[in-house]
N, C-alpha and C positions, 0 to 999 in steps of 0.2 A: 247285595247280599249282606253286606256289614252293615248295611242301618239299620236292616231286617232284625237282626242279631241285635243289636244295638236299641234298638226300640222296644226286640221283646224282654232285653233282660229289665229295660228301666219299668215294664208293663208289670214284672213280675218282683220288680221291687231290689232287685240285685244289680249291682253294675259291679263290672270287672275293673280290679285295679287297673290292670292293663287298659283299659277306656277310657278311665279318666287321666291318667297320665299322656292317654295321646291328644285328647281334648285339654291338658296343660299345653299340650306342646303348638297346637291348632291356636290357642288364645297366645302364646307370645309371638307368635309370627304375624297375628294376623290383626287382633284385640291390645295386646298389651302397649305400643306406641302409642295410641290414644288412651287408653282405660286403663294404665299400669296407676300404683299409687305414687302421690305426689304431687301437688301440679305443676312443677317444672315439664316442660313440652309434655305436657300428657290431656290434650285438649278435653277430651272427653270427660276425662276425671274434674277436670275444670268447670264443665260446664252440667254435670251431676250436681259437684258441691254448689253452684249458687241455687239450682234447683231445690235442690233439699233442702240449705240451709241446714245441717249439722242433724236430722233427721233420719237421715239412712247414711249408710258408707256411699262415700264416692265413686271409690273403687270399689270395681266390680269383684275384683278375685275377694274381697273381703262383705261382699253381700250374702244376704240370707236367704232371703225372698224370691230370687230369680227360678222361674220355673224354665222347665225343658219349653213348652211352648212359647213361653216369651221372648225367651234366648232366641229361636227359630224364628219367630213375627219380625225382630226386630232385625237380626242378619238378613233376613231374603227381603225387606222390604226399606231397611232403612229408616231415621223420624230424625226430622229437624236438618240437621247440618251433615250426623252419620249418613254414610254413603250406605245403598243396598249390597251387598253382595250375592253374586252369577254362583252358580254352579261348575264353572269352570275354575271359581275361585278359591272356593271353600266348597267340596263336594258335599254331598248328602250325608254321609257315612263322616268324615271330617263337622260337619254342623252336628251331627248327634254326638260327637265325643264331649265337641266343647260344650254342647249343654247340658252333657250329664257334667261335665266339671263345673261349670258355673253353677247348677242345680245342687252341688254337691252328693250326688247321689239320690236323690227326693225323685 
């Protein structure tokens, strides 16, 4: 019922504070170990910046670009070294907060 919720307000263009403060909370539990900014232990950020090469932010909490779909693609299926993540892990309703925060609302 909350991704329901969750899906039709990003369809209609509005997200609730309350959504993306819990997809704040969804990314440092789950995203920010790897993806926080820095690269001291924050592998993923690590391995963004040789990627990019100073072309995009590393870190994620400080991208543009990341859409609600891609956020999802890449948690349920994982690329490269990131692991996927279950359902049991990051629910449904949990993966649409964090992508409307990573999305920043978009």
């Amino acid at each position: 019922m909350a991704s329901v919720l969750v899906a039709g307000l990003m369809i209609s263009g509005t997200v609730r504070a309350q959504d993306v403060e819990h997809g704040r909370e969804v990314y440092r539990k789950w995203c920010a170990p790897c993806h926080a900014p820095g690269p001291e232990h924050h592998p993923g950020t690590e391995a963004l910046a040789a990627k990019y090469k100073g072309g995009k932010p590393a870190a994620l909490e400080e991208r543009t670009d990341l859409t609600v779909e891609f956020t999802k693609q890449m948690v349920r299926n994982g690329v490269s070294i990131m692991p996927f993540f279950r359902k049991t892990e990051i629910s449904d309703a949990d993966l649409d907060a964090l992508a409307a925060f990573l999305a920043k609302g978009r």
